[in-house]
C-alpha positions in Angstrom: -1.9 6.9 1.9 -0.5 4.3 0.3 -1.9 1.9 -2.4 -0.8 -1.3 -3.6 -2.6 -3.2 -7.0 -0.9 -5.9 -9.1 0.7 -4.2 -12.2 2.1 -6.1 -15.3 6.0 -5.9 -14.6 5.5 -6.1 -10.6 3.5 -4.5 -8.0 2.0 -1.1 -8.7 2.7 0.6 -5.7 0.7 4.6 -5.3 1.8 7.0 -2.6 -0.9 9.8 -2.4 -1.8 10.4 -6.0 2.7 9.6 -6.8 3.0 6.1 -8.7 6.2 4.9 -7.4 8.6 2.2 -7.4 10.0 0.4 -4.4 13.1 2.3 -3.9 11.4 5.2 -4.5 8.8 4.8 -1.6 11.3 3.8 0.9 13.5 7.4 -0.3 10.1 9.2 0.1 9.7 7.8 3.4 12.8 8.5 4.6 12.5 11.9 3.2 9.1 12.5 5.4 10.8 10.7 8.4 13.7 13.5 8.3 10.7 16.1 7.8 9.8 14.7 11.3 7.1 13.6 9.8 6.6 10.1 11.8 5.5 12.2 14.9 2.1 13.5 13.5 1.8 11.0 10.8 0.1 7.7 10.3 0.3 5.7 7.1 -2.9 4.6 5.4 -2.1 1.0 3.9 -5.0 -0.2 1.2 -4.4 -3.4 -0.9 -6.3 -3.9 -4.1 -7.3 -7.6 -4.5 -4.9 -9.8 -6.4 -2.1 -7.8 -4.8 0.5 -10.6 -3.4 0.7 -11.5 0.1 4.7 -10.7 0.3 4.0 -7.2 -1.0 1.9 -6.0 1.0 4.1 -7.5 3.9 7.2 -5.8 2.3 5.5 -2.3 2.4 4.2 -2.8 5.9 7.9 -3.4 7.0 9.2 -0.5 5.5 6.7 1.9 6.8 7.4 0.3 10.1 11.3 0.4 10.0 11.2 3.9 9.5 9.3 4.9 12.5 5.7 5.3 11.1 2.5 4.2 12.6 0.5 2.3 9.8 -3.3 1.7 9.5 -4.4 -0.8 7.4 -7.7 0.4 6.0 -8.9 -2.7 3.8 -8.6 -4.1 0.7 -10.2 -2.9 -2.6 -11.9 -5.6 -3.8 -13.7 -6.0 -6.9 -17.7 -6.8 -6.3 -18.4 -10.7 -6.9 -20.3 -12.1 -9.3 -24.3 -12.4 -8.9 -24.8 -15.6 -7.8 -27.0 -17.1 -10.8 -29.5 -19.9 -10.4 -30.0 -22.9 -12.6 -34.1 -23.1 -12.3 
């Protein structure tokens, strides 16, 4: 599984438990794909809110390009405010 939030200095990008950089996702991935990995594997995308659009997108892309199937399971979103009334 892979999880994307919005982090200070850039997008904080999680695979499994494994914080990890963009470079360092796509050599993981590459890793698993010579593992054979992409034949028994699908990736589990979820997006926390605030995450940009164009990350999100970027990830998607990668998993893609290296032969993964990819599931996107939702976004974590944080629980709106109760609505309050002015009575």
């Amino acid at each position: 599984m892979i999880t994307l939030g919005p982090g200070a200095d850039g997008p904080r990008i999680h695979l499994g438990r494994d914080l990890v950089d963009f470079p360092g996702l796509s050599a993981r991935m590459e890793q698993l794909r010579a593992e054979g990995a992409p034949a028994r594997v699908m990736v589990l995308l979820q997006t926390d809110g605030g995450t940009p659009v164009g990350v999100e997108r970027q990830v998607s892309e990668l998993v893609l390009g290296k032969g993964f199937r990819l599931a996107l399971v939702g976004a974590n979103m944080t629980a709106p405010a109760a609505a309050t009334s002015s009575e």
